[in-house]
N, C-alpha and C positions, 0 to 999 in steps of 0.2 A: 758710362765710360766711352768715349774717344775710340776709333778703329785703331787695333793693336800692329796692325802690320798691313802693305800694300801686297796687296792682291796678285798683282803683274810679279814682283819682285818674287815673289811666293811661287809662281809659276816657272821661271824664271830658273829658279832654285834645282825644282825637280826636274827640267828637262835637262840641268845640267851633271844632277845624278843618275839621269835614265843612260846619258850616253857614255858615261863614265861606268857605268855598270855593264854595258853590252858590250866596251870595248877592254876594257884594264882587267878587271874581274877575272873572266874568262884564264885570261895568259897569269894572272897570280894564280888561280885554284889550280892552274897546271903544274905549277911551282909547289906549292903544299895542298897535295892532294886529300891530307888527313884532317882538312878545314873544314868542319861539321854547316853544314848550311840549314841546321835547325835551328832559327832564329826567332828561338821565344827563350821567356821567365821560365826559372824552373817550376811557375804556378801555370805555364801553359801560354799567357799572354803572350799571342803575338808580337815580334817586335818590327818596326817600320826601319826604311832606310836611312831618313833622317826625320829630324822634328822641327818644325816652326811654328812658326807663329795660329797658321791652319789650325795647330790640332788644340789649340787653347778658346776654341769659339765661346764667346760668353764669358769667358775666364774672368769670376768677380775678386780685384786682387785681395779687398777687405774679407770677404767671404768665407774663400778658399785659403787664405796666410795671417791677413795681420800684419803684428807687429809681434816680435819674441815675446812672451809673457804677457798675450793680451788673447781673449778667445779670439779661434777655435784652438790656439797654442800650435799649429802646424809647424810653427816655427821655433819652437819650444817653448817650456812652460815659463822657465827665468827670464826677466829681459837682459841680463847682462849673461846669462850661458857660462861657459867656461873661460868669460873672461875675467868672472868675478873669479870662479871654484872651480878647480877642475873636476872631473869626475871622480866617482870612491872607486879605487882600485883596490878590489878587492878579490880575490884569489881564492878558489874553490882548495878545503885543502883538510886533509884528515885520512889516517891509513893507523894500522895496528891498533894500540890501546892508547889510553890519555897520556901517557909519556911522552909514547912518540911527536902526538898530532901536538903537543904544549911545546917540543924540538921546530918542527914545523913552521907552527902559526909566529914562535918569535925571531925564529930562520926568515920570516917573510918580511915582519915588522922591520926589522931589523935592516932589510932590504929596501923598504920604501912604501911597501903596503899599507895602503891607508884603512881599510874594513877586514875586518874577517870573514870568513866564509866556511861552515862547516860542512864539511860529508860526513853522514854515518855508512857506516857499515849495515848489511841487509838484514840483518839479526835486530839491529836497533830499526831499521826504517820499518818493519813489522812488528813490533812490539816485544821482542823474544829474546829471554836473558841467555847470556852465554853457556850455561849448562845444560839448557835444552838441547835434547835430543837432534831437535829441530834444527840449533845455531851450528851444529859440529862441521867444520873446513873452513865454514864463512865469517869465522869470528877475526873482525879487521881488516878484510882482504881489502871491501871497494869501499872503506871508508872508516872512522874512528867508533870502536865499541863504547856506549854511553849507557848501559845498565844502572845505573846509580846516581844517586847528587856526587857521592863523593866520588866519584870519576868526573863527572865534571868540574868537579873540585879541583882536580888534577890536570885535568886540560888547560886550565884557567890559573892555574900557578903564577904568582909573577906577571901576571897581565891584568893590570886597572883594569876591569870591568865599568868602571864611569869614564873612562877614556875613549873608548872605542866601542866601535858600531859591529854586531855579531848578525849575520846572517846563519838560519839553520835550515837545510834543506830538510825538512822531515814535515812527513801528511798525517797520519793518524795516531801516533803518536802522540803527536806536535803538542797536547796539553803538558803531557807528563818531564818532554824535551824542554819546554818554556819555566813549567815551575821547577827542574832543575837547577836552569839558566837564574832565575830569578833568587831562589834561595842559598845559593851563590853570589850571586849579588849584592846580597843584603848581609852576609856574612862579610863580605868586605866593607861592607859598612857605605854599599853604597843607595842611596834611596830611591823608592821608585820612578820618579821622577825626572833619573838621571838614566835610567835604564834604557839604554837603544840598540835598536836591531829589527832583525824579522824573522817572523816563523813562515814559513812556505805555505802550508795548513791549507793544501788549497786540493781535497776533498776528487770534486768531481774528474780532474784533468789525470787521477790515479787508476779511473775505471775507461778514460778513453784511453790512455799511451802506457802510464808508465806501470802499470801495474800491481803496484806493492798496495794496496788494501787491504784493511782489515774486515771494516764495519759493512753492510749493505748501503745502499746509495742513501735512503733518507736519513738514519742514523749516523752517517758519515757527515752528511752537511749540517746535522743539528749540532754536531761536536766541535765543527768547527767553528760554529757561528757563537757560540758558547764562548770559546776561544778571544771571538773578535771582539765582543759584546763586554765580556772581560776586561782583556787589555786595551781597550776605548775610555772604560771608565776609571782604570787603573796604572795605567802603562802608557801616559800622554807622548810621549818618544818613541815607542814600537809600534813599527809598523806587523800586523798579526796575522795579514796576509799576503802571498805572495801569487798572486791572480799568473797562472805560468802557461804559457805557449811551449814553454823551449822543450819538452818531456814531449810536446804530440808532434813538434818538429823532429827530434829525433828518433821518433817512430816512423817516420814517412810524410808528413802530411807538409802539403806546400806552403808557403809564403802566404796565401790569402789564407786555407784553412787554418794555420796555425793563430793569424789574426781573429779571422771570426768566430773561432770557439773561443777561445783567448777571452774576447768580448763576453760573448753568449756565458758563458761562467759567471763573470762578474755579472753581467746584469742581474742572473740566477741569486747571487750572495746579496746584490743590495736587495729583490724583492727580499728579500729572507732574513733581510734585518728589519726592514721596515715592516714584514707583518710581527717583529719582536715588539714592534711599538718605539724602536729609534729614529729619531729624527735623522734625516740622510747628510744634511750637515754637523753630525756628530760626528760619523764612522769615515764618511767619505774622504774626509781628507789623510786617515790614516789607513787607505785602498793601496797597495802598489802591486806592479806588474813585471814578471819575468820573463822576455822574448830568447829567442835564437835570433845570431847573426849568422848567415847562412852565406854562403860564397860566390851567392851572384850578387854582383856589389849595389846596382843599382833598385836590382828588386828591392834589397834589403832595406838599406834608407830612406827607400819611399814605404816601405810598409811600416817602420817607424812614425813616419810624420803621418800617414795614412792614420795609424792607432791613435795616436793624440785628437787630429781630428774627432773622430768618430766617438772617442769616449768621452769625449767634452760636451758634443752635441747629446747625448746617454743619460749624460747626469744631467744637464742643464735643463732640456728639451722634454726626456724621458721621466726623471725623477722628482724633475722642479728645484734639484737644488739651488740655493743659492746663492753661496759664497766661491767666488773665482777660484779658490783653492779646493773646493771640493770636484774641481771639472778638468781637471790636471791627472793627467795619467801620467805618473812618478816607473818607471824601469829600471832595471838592474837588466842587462845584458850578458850573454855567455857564448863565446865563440862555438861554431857551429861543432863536435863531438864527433860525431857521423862522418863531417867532411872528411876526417883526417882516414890516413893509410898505411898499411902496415909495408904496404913497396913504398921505396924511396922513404924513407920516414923523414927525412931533413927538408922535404919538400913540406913537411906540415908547418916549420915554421913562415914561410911564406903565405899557405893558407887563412894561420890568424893572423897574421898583421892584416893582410885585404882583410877578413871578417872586422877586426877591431875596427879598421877605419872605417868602415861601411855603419858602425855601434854608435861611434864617434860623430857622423858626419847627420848621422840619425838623432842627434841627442842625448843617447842616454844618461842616466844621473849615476850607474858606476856598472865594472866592467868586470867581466874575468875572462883571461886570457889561456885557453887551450894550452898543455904542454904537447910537446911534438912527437911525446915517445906513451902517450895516453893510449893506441893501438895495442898497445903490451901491458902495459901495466899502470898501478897508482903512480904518479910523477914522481920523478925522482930530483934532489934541491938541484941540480943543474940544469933541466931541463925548467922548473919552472922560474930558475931564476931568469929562463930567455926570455918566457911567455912573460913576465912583469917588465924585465926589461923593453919589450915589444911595445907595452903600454908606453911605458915612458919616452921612449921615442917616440911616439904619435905624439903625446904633449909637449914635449917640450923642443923636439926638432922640426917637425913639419908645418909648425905653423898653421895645421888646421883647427887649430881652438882660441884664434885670432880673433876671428870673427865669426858670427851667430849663423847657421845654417846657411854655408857655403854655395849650397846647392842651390838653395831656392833661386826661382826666376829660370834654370833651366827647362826649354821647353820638353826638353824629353823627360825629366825627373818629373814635373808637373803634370804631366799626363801620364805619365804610369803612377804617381798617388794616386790620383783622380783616376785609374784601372783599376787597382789594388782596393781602394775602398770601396767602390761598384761592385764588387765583384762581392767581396766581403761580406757587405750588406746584403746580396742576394743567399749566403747561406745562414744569414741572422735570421733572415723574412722568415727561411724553413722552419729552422730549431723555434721561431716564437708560433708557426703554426700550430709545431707538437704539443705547446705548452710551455715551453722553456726548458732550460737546457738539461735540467733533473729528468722530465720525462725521454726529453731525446736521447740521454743514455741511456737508460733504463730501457730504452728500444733498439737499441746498437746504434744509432744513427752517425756518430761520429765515427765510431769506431771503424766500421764498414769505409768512412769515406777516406779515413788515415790507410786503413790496410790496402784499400785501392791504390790509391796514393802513391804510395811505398811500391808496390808491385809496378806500376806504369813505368816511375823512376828506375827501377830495376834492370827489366824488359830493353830501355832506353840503350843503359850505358853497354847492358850485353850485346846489342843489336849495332852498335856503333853509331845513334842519334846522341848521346850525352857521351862528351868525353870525359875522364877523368885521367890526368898524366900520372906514370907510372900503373897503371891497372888496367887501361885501355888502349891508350896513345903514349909514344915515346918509353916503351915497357923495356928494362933492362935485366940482365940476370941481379936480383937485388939483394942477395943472402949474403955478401961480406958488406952493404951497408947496415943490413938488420943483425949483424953482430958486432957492429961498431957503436950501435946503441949501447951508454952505459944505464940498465938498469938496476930500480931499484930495489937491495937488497933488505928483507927482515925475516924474524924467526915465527911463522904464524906461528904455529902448534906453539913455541914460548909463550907466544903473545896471549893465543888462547886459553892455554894454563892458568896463565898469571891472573886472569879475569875470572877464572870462574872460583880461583882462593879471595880474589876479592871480596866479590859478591858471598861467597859463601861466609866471610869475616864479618860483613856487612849485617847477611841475617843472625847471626850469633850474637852479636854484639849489642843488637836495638832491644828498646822497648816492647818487650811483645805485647804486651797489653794495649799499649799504644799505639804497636801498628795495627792489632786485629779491628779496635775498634777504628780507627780511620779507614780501611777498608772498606769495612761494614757500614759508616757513613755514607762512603763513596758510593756504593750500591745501591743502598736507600736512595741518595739523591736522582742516580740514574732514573733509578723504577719510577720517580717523584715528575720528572723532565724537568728537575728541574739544570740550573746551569753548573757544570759537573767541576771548574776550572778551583772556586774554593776547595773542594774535596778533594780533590788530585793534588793542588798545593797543600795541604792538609796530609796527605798520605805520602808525599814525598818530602817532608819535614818529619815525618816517622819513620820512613828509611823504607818506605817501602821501593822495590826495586820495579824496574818497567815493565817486566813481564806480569810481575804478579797486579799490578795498576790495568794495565791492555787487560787479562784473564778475567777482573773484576767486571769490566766492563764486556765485555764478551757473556759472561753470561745474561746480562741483560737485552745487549743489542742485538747479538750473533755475531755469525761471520757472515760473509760475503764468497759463491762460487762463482765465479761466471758463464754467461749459459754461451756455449759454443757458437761464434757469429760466422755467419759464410757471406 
């Protein structure tokens, strides 16, 4: 290639920023003296005064971009983007029992909602029915209680399940959640076929950030890979895994860690199919990924295109796939959780729109938007009707889904990719020293570097290096705007009630014979290795309930403590 820029001009440039800095500068920071002059990424990268052409030396345009929908996909995977489709907008959404969250998801539908998205409640995301000793206060609180098919029966009331795409946030579980979802499915008379969605099931990201584990680390990923292995051969529409950053983002960990464990997992899962004996152009194209969009705008969408790169080069490079569609890293996006504050709460709708557009201007293939009053509690239908609405202004009024990655060709967006992936890569090298990503947890190694992480970021905003408005900078008495929040109201203890006459209806009413031997199956097949997802489908067509499916399996695999990391 041709020299990208004159040299003099480039000089030229910055002696006209030097003198503009030593003279204007000065007499503004006297003006706003609460102007933080820590001018890095919140992943640390330094940031420069300005960017030209200098900082792209070598910059191969074929290389590093393409074309939209051509490797390495930096520019996205589709070549028409959002001006074929726009992204699935789809809304994190589920609180009390399946009544409610079925009020909810067609409150959302009903609004514009293109995908669904489920939360459960912490009872279901550990395996643990509502009568356990264990589930008592937390039945429904941070999300929908799902004990049974026929709760999910109920959830799913009046909503075609061959219509619409279901996203289910749940990790270990995630078998027994899926052949709910499915034999529901097929009561509606819809075929596999047509079945589309994803399960989260994504194992190890549960022992670095978010915690809710059952199984110990190799029992956990053999469960899931079961899962994948499963709905690959079965479930040509589901995606079975949801390869996720956003759970060690909002534990702490920055913009590039978030990316390179992110990565480092999935490589983990595709060794782990292909020592199944799968061809990597089977599964791979039914891979997808869950980021944070985090509220430094720029870091964000360059760590987007940053991940497309890098996973393209993974599969193509690293696994030998072959087909173009197996080298596309597919995401689903969530406004950054964390960012939001319980001072000023009105300012959080501002937060996500910058996150969303940074999601947006990143690529992603669908979105969910933060509600502004999530500091307090499950959303309430007003607040997330703003967070959807949010979305839809980005499409349809800004005009940034116009045209295919706006950004690219800037020099400064193209060098902090080109940062962001460096960077990234350097702590891939590590975790592949260990062995790969299964043994680097199993040594703390992420974990340690999120909890740093978290702690530096901390330190930062206490010390006045990171601002955050209303909590640091521009702080006001803010207790009649945080009663001006309406939130939302339900009856848990009802809620919790009602669920455990369910469940208890549930066992009374089955097959005993039916359920003990499916069970007992299920057990067998564990102790067997062999693939557990028949069995569990099998025992939740006999009504068995989630606890008693997780307990089944528990006795075989164990549980999982964690050993205290410093």
């Amino acid at each position: 290639m041709g020299e990208l820029y004159n040299k003099d001009e480039v000089e030229k440039i910055r002696k006209h920023i030097d003198k503009w800095e030593s003279d204007v500068v000065p007499q503004w920071l006297k003006r706003v003296p609460e102007r933080s002059n820590n001018f890095t990424t919140l992943s640390g990268i330094p940031i420069k005064r300005v960017y030209t052409p200098a900082d792209l030396n070598n910059f191969d345009y074929e290389e590093k971009l393409g074309l939209p929908g051509e490797y390495p996909f930096t520019r996205g995977i589709h070549a028409t983007m959002y001006r074929a489709r726009l992204w699935t907008m789809r809304m994190f959404s589920g609180y009390g029992g399946p009544e409610e969250t079925n009020r909810r998801l067609k409150f959302l539908i009903e609004h514009g909602e293109t995908g669904l998205s489920l939360a459960f409640d912490y009872p279901t995301l550990v395996g643990v029915d509502p009568d356990d000793p264990m589930a008592e206060g937390e039945v429904g609180i941070v999300g929908v209680s799902v004990p049974t098919v026929v709760d999910m029966e109920v959830v799913f009331n009046g909503i075609d399940m061959g219509s619409v795409t279901t996203n289910m946030t749940i990790n270990p579980p995630a078998p027994v959640l899926l052949s709910f979802y499915v034999a529901v499915a097929e009561k509606q008379g819809v075929p596999y076929n047509k079945i589309g969605g994803t399960t989260q099931n994504d194992p190890l990201k549960e022992f670095i950030a978010q915690k809710s584990y059952v199984f110990p680390p190799e029992p956990a990923v053999k469960v899931a890979m079961d899962l994948i292995e499963w709905s690959v051969k079965n479930l040509p529409l589901w995606n079975p895994i949801s390869i996720s950053g956003y759970h060690i983002r909002e534990a702490g960990a920055t913009a590039v860690q978030e990316l390179a464990f992110t990565l480092a997992d999935g490589i983990e899962y595709v060794r782990q199919l292909k020592a199944r004996g799968l061809d990597v152009d089977e599964f791979a194209p039914r891979l997808s990924f869950f980021f944070d969009a985090h509220i430094n705008f720029f870091e964000e969408t360059a760590k987007f295109r940053a991940a497309r790169r890098m996973w393209a080069k993974i599969m193509r490079d690293w696994f030998g796939a072959k087909k173009p569609r197996s080298w596309w890293l597919r995401f689903h996006t969530q406004t950054a959780g964390v960012s939001l504050t319980a001072q000023q709460p009105w300012n959080n709708i501002v937060r996500t729109a910058i996150e969303a557009l940074a999601a947006v201007l990143g690529g992603t293939q669908s979105l969910h938007t933060n509600s502004f009053d999530e500091p307090f509690r499950v959303p309430s239908e007003f607040a997330a009707k703003i967070a959807l609405r949010t979305q839809q202004i980005i499409a349809y009024e800004t005009g940034v889904a116009d045209t295919i990655d706006p950004l690219a060709g800037s020099y400064y967006v193209e060098w902090l990719t080109d940062q962001i992936e460096e960077e990234a890569w350097k702590y891939i090298d590590r975790i592949e020293r260990m062995g790969g990503m299964l043994e680097a947890v199993k040594k703390g190694f992420p974990q340690r570097e999120v909890a740093d992480a978290a702690y530096r970021f901390q330190k930062d905003v206490e010390d006045g290096r990171r601002f955050i408005v209303g909590v640091n900078i521009f702080v006001e008495n803010e207790v009649e705007d945080i009663r001006k929040v309406p939130l939302l109201e339900f009856d848990q203890k009802g809620i919790e009630e009602r669920q455990r006459k369910r469940i208890a209806q549930v066992r009374s009413s089955r097959d005993q014979q039916r359920w003990s031997r499916a069970l007992d199956e299920l057990r067998k097949a564990a102790e067997r290795g062999d693939n557990i997802m028949p069995y569990v489908l099998q025992a939740v067509k006999a009504y068995a309930t989630l606890g008693e499916i997780m307990n089944t399996l528990k006795e075989v695999y164990g549980t999982y403590v964690e050993p205290p990391i410093y």
